[in-house]
C-alpha positions in Angstrom: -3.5 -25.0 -66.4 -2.1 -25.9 -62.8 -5.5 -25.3 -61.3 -7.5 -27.3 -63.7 -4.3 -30.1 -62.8 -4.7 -29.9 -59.3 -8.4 -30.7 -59.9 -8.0 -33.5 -62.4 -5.3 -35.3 -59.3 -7.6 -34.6 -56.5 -10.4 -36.2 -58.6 -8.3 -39.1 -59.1 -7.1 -39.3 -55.8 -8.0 -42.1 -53.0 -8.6 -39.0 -50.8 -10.9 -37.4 -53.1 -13.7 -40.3 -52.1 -13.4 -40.2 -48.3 -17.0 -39.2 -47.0 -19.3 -41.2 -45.2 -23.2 -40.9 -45.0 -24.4 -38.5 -42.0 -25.3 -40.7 -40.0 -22.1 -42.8 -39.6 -20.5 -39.2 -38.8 -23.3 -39.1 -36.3 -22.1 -41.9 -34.5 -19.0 -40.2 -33.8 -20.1 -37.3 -33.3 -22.5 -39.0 -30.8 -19.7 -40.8 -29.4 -17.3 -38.0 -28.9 -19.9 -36.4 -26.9 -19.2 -33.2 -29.4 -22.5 -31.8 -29.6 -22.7 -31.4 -25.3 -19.3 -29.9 -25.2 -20.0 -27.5 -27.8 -23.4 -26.6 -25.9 -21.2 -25.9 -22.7 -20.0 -23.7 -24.2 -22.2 -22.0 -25.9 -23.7 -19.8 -23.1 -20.7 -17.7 -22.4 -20.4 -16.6 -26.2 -23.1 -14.0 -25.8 -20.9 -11.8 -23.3 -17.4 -12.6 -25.4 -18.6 -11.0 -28.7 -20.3 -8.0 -26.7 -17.1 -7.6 -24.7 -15.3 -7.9 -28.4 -17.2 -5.3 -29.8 -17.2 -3.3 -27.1 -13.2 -3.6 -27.3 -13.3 -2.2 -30.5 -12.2 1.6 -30.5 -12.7 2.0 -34.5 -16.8 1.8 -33.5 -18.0 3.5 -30.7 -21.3 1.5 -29.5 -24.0 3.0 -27.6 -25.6 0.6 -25.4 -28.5 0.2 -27.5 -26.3 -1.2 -30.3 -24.2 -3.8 -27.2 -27.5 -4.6 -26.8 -28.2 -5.6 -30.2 -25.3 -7.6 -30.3 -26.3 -9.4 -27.3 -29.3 -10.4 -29.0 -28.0 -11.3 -32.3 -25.0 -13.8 -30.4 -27.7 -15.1 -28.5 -29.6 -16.0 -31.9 -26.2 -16.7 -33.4 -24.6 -19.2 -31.5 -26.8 -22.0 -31.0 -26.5 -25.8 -30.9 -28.9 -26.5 -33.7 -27.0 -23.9 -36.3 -24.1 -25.6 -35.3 -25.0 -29.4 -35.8 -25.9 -29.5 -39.6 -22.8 -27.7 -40.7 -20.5 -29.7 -38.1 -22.0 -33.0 -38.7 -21.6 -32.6 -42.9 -18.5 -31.7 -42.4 -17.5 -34.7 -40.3 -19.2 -36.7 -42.7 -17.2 -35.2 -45.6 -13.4 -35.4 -44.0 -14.2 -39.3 -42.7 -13.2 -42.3 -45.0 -14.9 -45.6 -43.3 -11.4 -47.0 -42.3 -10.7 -44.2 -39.9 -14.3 -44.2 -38.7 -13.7 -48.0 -37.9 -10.3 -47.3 -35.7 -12.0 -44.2 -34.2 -15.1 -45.9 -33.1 -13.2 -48.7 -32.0 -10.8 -46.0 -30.0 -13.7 -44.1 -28.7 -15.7 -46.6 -27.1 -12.9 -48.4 -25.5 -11.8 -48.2 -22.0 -9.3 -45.4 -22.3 -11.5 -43.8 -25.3 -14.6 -43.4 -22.7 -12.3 -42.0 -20.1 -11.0 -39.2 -22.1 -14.3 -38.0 -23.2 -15.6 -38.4 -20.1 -12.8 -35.8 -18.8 -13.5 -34.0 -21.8 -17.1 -33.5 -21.0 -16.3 -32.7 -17.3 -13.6 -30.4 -17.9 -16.4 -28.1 -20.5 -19.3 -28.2 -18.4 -17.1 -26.5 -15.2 -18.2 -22.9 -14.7 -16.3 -20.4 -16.8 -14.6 -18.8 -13.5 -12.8 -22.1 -13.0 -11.7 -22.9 -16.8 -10.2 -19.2 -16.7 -8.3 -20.8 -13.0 -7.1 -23.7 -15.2 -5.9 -21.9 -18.3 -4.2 -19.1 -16.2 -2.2 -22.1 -13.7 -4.3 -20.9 -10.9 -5.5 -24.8 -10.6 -3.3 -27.3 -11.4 -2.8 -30.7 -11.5 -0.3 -32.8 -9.6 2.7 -33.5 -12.9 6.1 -34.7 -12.8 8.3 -34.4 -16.4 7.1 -37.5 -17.2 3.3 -36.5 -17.6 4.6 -32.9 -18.7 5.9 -34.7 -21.7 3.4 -36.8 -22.6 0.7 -33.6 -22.7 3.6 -31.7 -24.7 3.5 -35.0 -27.1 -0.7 -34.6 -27.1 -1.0 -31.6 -27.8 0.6 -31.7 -30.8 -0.9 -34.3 -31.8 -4.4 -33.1 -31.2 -3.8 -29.4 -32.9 -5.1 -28.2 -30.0 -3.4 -24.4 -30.4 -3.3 -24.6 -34.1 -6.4 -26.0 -34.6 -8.5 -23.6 -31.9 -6.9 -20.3 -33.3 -8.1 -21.1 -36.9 -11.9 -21.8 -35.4 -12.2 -18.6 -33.8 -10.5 -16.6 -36.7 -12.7 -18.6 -39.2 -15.7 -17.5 -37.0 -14.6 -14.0 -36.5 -14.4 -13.6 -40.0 -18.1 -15.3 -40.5 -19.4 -12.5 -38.2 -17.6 -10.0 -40.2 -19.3 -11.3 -43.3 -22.6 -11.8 -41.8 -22.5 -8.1 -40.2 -22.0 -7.2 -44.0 -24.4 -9.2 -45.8 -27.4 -7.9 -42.9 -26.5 -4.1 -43.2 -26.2 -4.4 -47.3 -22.1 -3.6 -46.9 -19.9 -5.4 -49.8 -19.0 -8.7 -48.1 -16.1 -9.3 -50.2 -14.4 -6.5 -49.1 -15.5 -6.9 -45.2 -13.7 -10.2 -45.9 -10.8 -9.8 -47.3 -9.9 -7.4 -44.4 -11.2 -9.6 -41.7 -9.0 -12.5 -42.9 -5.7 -10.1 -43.0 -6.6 -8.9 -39.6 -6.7 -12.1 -39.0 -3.2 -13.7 -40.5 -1.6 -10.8 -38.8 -2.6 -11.7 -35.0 -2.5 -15.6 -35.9 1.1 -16.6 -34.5 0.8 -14.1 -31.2 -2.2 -15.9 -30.5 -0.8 -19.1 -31.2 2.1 -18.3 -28.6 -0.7 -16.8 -26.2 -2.7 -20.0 -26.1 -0.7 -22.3 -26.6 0.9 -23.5 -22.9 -3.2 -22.0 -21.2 -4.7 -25.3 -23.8 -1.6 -27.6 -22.5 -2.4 -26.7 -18.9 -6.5 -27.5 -19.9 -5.2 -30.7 -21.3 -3.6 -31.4 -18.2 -6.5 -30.7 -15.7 -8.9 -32.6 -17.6 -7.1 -35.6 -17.9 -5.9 -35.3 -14.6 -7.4 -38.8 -13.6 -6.0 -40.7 -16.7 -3.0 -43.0 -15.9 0.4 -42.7 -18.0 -0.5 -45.6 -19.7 -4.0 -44.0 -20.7 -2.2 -40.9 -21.9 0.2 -43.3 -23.6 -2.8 -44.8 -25.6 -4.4 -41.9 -26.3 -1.6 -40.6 -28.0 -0.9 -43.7 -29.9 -4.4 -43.3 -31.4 -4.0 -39.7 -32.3 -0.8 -40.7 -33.8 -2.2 -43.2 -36.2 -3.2 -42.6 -39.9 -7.0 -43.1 -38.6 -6.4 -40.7 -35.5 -4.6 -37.8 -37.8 -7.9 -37.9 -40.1 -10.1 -38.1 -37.1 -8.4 -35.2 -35.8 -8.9 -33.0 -39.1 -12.2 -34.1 -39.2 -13.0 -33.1 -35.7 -11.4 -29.8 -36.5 -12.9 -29.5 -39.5 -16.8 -30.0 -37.9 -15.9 -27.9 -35.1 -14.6 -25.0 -37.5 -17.9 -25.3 -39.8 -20.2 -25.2 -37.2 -18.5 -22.3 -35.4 -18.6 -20.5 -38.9 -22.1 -20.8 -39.5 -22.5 -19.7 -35.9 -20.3 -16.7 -36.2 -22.1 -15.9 -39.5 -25.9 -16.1 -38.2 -24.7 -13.6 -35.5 -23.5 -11.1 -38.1 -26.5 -11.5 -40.1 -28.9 -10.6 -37.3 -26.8 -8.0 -36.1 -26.1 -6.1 -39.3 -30.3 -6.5 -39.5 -30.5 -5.2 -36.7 -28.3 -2.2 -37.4 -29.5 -1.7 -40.8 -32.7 -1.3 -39.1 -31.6 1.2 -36.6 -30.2 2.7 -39.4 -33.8 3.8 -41.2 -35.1 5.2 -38.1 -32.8 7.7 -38.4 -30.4 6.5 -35.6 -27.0 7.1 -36.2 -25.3 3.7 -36.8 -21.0 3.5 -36.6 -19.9 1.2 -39.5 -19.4 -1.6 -37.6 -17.4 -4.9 -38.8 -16.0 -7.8 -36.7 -13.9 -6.9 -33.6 -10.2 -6.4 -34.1 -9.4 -10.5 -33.5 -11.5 -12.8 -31.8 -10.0 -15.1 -28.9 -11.2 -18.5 -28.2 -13.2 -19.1 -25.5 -11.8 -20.9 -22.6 -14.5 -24.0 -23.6 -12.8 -24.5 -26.8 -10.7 -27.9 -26.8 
């Protein structure tokens, strides 16, 4: 009875007919300059899932098998796997109001500066984003500016919002490895997300002052006042429902990602598997940590 309730509110609900036609959301995905962050840093995720694998003391890998899972992110984690998925579900989470204020926003002064920064800050070599995140580079800050990135990145779920992508995509794997080596998915699931729920606050608390100081460095050349408008924005009804939409395309994108991977590599496996090779049971590394490209 409460389920079929919810439904019946949700269908009656302003929020229930929000979405806009793809290529509205393509504008903004266009003019967030999402689909070249994401490609930055997409070349890097190859050598994080074999290092997560590898990590994993539960599975013992030969180097035939890292090898396979080189091959299957490499397949995996793509920018054209990622687009469909991330720009329907931009589409889906936009209402035409918010895409008004955020197109508005975005191709302002201030709104061209920050994704400019953002852009710059994702294509830097992954050597120097680790310098960033760790406080090895810095930008010049006073308590002013401090508080102003503590106000943004609240704002922006930056921590929140980048721990759920990377568990939601280190679940996909998980159920792609168990879809492509005939293992119950359901099952590989369930355990994948408690693995997950379990390591969710540490990880919060680990990432959250390394995305701060990545904030800071990339917005290094935007004034107070910039920072100040920015945050006004994100702020706003339209820039809170820009920012779960951004969130939510980012997460959907990195899912199907994360899923294509697991598919190809349980194949792969399963393959190894009828010649007779012995094959570890292999699911999705303990916890998967974000990238240092992730915003």
């Amino acid at each position: 009875m409460f389920r079929i309730a919810l439904l019946m509110m949700l269908a009656a609900s302003p929020f229930a007919a929000k979405a806009v036609d793809i290529e509205t959301a393509a504008r903004i995905y266009q003019d967030a300059d999402i689909r070249e962050q994401v490609r930055a840093s997409l070349g890097t995720m190859p050598a994080h899932i074999r290092q997560l694998f590898s990590a994993d003391t539960s599975a013992q890998l030969s180097a035939q098998q890292l090898e396979l899972v080189t091959a299957a992110a490499k397949r995996g984690f793509r920018i054209d796997v990622f687009e469909a998925p991330a720009l329907s579900a931009l589409a889906t989470n936009l209402d035409p109001e918010t895409v008004k204020k955020t197109d508005s926003f975005l191709m302002s002064p201030v709104g061209r500066r920050m994704v400019a920064a953002d852009s710059a800050t994702a294509a830097l070599e992954e050597a120097k984003i680790d310098s960033i995140m760790n406080g090895k580079l810095t930008a010049p800050s006073n308590p002013r500016r401090d508080a102003l990135f503590d106000k943004l990145e609240v704002a922006s779920r930056s921590t929140e919002s980048t721990v759920q992508i990377f568990l939601g995509m280190g679940q996909a794997v998980a159920i792609g490895t168990a879809v492509g080596s005939g293992r119950d998915p359901a099952a590989v699931a369930e355990s994948a997300r408690k693995s997950g729920e379990d390591s969710r606050q540490a990880m919060e608390q680990n990432m959250r002052e390394p995305l701060r100081r990545y904030m800071a460095y990339s917005y290094r050349d935007l004034s107070d006042a910039d920072l100040k408008h920015v945050l006004q924005f994100l702020e706003s009804p339209p820039g809170k429902q820009y920012v779960a939409a951004y969130i939510a395309s980012l997460g959907a994108g990195f899912d199907a990602m994360g899923k294509r991977c697991g598919e190809q590599l349980g194949e792969s496996l399963r393959e190894l598997a009828q010649a007779q090779i012995d094959v570890p049971s292999v699911g999705a590394p303990p916890s998967i940590a974000a990238p240092a490209r992730s915003q």
